[in-house]
C-alpha positions in Angstrom: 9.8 1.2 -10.8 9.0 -0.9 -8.1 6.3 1.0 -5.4 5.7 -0.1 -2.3 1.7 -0.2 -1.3 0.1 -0.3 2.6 -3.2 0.6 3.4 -4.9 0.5 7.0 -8.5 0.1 7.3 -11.3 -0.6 9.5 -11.7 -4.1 10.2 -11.2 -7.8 8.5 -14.7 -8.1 8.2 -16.1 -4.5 6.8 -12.9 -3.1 5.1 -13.1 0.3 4.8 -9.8 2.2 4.0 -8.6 4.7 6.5 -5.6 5.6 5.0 -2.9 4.7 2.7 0.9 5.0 1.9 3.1 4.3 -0.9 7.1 4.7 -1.5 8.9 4.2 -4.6 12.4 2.4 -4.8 13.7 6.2 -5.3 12.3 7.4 -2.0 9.5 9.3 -3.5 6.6 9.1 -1.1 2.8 9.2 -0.8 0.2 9.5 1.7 -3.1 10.0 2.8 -5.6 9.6 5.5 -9.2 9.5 5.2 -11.5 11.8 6.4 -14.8 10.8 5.5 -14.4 6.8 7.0 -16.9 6.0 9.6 -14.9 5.3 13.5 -18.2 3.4 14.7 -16.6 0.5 12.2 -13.8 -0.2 13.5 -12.2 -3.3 15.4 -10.7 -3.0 18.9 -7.4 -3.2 17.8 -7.7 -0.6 14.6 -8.8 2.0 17.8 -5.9 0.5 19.8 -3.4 0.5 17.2 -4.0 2.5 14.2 -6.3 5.3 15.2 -3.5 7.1 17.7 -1.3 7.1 14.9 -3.1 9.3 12.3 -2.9 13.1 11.7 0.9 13.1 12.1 0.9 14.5 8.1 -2.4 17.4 9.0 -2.3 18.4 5.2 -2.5 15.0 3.8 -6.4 14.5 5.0 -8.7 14.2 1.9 -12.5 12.8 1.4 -12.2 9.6 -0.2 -12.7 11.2 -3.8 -9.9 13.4 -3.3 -8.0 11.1 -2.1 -8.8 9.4 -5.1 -7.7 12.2 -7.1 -4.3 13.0 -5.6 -3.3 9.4 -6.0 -4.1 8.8 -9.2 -2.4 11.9 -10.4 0.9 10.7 -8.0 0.6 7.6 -9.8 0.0 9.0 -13.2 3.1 11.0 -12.6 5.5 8.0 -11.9 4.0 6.4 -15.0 4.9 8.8 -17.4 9.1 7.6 -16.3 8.4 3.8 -16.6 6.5 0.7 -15.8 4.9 0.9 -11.9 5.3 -2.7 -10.2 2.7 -2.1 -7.1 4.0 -4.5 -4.2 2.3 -5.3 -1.4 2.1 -8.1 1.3 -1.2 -8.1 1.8 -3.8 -9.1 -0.6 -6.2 -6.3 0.7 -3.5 -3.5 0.4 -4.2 -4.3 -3.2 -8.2 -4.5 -3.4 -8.5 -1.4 -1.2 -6.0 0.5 -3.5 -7.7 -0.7 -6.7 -11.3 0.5 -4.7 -9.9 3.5 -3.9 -8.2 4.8 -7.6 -10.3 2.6 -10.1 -8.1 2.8 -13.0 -4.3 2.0 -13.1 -1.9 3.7 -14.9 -1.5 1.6 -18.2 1.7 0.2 -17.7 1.6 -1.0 -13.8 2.2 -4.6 -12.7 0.8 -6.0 -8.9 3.6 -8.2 -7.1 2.2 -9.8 -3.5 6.0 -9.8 -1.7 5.4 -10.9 1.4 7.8 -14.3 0.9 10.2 -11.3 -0.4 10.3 -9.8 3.2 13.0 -10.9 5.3 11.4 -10.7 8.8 14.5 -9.8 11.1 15.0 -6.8 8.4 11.5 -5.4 8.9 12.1 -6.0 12.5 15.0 -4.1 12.8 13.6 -1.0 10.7 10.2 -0.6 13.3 12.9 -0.9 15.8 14.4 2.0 14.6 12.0 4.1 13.3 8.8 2.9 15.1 5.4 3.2 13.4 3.8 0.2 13.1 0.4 -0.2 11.7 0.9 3.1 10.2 0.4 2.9 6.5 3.3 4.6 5.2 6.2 3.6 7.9 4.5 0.2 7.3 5.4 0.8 3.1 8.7 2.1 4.4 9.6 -1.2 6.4 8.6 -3.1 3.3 10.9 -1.5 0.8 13.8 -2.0 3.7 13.0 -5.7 4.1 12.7 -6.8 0.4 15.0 -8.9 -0.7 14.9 -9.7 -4.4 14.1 -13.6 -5.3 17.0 -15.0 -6.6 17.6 -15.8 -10.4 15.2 -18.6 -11.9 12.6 -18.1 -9.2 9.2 -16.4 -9.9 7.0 -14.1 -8.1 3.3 -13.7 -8.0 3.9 -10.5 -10.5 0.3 -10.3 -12.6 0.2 -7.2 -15.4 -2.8 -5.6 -14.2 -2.9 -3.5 -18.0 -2.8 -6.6 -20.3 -6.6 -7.7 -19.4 -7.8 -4.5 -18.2 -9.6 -7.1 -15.7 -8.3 -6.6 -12.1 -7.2 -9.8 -10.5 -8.6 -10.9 -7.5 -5.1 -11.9 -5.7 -4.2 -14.8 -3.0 -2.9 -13.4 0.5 -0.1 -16.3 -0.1 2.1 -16.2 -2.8 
């Protein structure tokens, strides 16, 4: 089951996550802001951008630990039906969701999609629906834009559970 990952955080520099959102191929959803992250950190445009946009979901506001906890056992959940391919189209969506749950279900992959996007399809869903720089519409504008990689072609799809090592992965496929 492919999962699409999108995190929001703090600044380039000092990334601390704010909060994050995930939605499966099914339309099963999750999300979760951060109530513990320290404002003083971050950049002009998180403030501009990001910041006006949380507490539109008032009960999904957890400590980092229990945001930990809620999304490990979402993830846990989905693992139980089949193998979890995590996409994302930024390498830091990845590290930050790695910081944030430790562990991985056993049998989850990590696919970087970004060259799987098709821009004028993510353009026409924030059209529609708005939400930019909001960690879940952002997943939800990923999972409309992805286009599959046709037949013989490869993606940057790493099995996170093989090595038990996370991989450091490239913001460029």
């Amino acid at each position: 089951m492919r999962i699409f990952v999108d995190t929001e955080f703090t600044d380039f520099i000092d990334c601390d996550l704010i909060s994050v959102g995930l939605i499966a191929e099914d339309g099963r959803e999750f999300y979760g802001e951060r109530s513990d992250f320290d404002m003083h950190s971050c950049s002009e445009f998180v403030r501009a951008a990001v910041l006006p946009q949380l507490g539109q979901y008032p009960d999904r506001v957890f400590t980092r630990d229990a945001l930990a906890v809620e999304l490990r056992a979402w993830l846990d959940q989905l693992a139980l039906e089949e193998t979890l391919t995590l996409s994302f189209d930024y390498g830091a969506d990845w590290e930050l969701l790695v910081d944030l749950v430790g562990e991985l279900p056993e049998n989850s992959l990590a696919e970087q999609v970004n060259a799987c996007l098709d821009p004028e399809r993510s353009e026409k869903y924030y059209r529609e629906h708005g939400g930019r720089h909001h960690a879940l519409s952002d997943a939800r504008a990923n999972r409309y834009a992805y286009c599959r990689v046709p037949s013989g072609e490869s993606t940057s799809c790493i099995d996170v559970s093989a090595s038990g090592v996370i991989p450091k992965v490239d913001d460029e496929v």
